[in-house]
N, C-alpha and C positions, 0 to 999 in steps of 0.2 A: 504493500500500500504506500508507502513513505516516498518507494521507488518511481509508483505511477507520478505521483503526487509534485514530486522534483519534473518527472521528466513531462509534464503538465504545464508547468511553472515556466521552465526551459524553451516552452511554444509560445509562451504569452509573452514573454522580453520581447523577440526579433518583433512580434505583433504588434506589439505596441508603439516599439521605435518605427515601425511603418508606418502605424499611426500619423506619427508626430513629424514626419516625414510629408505626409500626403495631406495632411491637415496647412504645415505652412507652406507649402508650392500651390494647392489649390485658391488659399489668400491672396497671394499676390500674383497670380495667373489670372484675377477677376478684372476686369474691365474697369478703368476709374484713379482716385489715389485717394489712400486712407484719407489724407491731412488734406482734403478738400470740406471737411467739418470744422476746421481749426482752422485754416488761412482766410486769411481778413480779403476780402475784394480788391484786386487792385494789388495784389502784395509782389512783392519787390522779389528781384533773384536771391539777395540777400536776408528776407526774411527767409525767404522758403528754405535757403538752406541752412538757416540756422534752427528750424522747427525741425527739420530732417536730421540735422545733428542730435538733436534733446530726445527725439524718439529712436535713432539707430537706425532710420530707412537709407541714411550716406553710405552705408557697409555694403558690399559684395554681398549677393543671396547666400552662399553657403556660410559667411561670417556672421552672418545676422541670423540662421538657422542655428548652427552652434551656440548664440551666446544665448538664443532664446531658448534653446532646450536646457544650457545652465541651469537658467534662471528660473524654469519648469521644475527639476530634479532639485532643485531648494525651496522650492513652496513659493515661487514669483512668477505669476503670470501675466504678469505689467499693470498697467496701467491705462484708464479705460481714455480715450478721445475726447466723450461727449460729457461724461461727469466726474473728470479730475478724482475716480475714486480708486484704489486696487482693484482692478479685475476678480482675485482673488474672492474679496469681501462681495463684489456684482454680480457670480456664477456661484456663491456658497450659497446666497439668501435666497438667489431664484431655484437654486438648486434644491433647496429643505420643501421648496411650497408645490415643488414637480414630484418631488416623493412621496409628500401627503396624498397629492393626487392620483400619482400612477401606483400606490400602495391599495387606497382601496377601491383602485378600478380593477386592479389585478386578483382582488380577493375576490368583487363580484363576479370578475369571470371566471375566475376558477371554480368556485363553486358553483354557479348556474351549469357552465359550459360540459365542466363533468356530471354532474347530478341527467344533463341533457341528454348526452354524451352518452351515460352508460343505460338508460333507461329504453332510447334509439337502438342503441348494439345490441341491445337483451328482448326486442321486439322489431327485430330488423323484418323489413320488408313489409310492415303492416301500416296499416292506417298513420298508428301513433308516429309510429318511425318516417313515412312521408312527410309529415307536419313539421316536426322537427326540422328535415332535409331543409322543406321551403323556408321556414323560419331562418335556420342558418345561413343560406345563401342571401337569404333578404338581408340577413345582417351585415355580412361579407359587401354585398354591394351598394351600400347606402353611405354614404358622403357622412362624413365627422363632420364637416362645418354645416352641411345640408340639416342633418339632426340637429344637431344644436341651436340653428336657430329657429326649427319646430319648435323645439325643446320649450325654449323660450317663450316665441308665442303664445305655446297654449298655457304655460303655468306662473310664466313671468307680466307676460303682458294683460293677455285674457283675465286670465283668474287672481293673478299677484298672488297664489300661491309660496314661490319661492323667487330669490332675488334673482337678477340675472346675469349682471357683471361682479365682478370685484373678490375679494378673499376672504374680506370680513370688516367690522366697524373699525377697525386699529389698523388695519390695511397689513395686518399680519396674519396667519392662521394659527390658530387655539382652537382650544380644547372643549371651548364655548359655544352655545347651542346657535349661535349667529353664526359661527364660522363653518361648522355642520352644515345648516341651511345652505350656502353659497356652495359646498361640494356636491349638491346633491346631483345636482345637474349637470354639469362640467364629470363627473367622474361616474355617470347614466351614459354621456358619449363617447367619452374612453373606454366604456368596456364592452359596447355593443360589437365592435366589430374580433375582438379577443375572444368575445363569449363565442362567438359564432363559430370561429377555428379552432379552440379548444372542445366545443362541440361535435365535430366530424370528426379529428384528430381520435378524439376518444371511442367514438361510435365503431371508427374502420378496428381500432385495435381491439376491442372488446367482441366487436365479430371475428377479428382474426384468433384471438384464443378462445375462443367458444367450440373452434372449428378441430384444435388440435386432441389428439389422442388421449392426453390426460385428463382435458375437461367429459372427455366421454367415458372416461373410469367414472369421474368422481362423480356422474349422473346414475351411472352403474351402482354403484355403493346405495345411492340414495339419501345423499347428502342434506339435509335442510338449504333452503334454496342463499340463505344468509352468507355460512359456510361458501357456497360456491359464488357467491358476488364476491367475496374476501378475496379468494384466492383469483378469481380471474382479478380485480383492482390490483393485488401484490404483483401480476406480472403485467398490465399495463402503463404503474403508477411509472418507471421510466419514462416512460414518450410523454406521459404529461410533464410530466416535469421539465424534460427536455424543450417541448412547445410553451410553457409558462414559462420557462429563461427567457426565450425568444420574443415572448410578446409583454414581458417586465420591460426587455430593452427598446422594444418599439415601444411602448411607452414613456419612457423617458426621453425618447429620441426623438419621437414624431409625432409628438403633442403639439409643434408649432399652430396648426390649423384650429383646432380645440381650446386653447390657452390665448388665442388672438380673439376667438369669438365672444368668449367670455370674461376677457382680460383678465384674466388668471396670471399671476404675474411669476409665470415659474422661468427655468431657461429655452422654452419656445415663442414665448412672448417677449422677453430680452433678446433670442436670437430675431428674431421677427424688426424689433428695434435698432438692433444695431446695422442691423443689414440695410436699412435704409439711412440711417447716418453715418455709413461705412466707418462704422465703428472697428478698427480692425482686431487689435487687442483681444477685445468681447465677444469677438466672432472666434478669436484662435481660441481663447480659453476656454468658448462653450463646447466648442466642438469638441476639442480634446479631451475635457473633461467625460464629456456624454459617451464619448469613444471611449475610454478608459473605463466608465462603466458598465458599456456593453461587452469589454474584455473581458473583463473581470464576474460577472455574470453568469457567460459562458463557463468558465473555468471553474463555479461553483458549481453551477449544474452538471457539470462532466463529474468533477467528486464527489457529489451525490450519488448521480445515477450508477458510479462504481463501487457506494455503499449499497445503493438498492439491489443492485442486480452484478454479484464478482466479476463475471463472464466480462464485460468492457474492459476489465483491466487489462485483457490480453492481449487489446488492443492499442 
């Protein structure tokens, strides 16, 4: 285990320094110049190159690559263009209010998706199990900002129900029934489309072990039907888990659309922002951050599913 566990660890360094790699060439391959947010109208050769001085844009790409990655591997991610604030401190804060979010969108799908998931696989091909089908593909194809601003109309606007922008009265999220209320919605849209492939994901595997030789002993035996959910769950719960990494990290990653509609002020609505104030800083640090923890994710999920199921380690 220790062995897997290094040689695991081993894949995610070079992964990562690709990352960090493709993160800042992709910045500066964009169209534009960061410090057109910051140069005053009219400004001179010599301002501009003394702003290009204070941020390090005067260095050679690969000199400016290396010191940025320094400055990365010490806990500095610079310094933002648009609000003179650490980067650091602008991708932590939106960071915490993207986890509250994609924490319990991730929960609602996982439990609907599989509860869905295995209900479908255990009456495959009938009525119940169609419905399902259409439900999930209905979910799979419906627009995150399209929902959302349903969403809204009917309980925000129509009904005033539930609020429909913002995070909460302190423009923080807590643990308070106001800040609850502003999740309710925003974190309905982020898991409709998780629920939906966590939903089929589960359905195909739980047909697939139903099919194999063992689950036709243990019908043989005459098992209580309980018993036999367990064990087909104990050899699927891999692949969910596997699909629940994947759509934890698409949540944190591609909430831009969902977090702009509802100004949720996590890091897709900062990346959302900065991208229009070529903010560039804010844009290296979100990305890299959200990439490092889609890495890192993976890499849990993988040591997981090698406690669930030994068999992966051999691979």
């Amino acid at each position: 285990m220790i062995f897997y566990i290094l040689r695991r660890l081993g894949y995610a360094i070079p992964i990562a320094i690709g990352v960090s790699l493709v993160c800042f060439a992709l910045m500066h391959m964009a169209p534009g110049s960061a410090l057109s947010s910051v140069l005053p109208d009219g400004a001179s050769p010599e301002t501009v190159e003394v702003i290009k001085r204070a941020y390090g844009f005067d260095k050679p790409l690969p000199i400016q690559y290396l010191k940025w990655l320094q400055n990365v591997l010490s806990g500095d991610l610079g310094t933002s263009i648009s609000s003179r604030r650490p980067v650091l401190l602008e991708v932590g804060s939106a960071l915490a209010n993207t986890l509250a979010l994609a924490m319990i969108a991730c929960l609602l799908s996982f439990v609907l998706g599989t509860a869905l998931g295995t209900f479908s696989g255990f009456f495959a091909n009938r009525p119940a199990d169609h419905a399902i089908t259409a439900l999930s593909l209905s979910g799979v194809s419906i627009p995150h900002y399209w929902l959302g601003m349903v969403l809204i109309i009917l309980f925000a606007v129509n009904n005033n129900y539930l609020p429909a922008t913002g995070i909460g009265p302190n423009g923080a999220f807590g643990a308070d029934w106001e800040s609850l209320r502003h999740l309710v919605l925003p974190s309905i849209t982020s898991a409709v489309i998780p629920t939906a492939i966590i939903a089929r994901s589960v359905r195909g595997a739980v047909v697939d072990v139903r099919k194999q030789e063992f689950m036709q002993t243990l019908d043989a035996y005459g098992l209580p039907s309980g018993r036999v959910i367990l064990h087909v769950m104990k050899n699927v719960a891999p692949l969910v888990l596997a699909v629940m990494g994947l759509q934890l990290s698409q949540l944190l990653g591609g909430s831009v659309l969902v977090e702009t509609v509802f100004s949720w002020p996590g890091t897709g609505f900062l990346l959302y922002n900065a991208i229009f104030t070529r903010d560039l800083p804010v844009i290296q640090g979100a990305v890299l951050v959200l990439a490092m923890f889609f890495v890192m994710t993976n890499l849990l999920v993988d040591l997981l599913q090698s406690t669930l199921d030994p068999r992966i380690k051999r691979f």
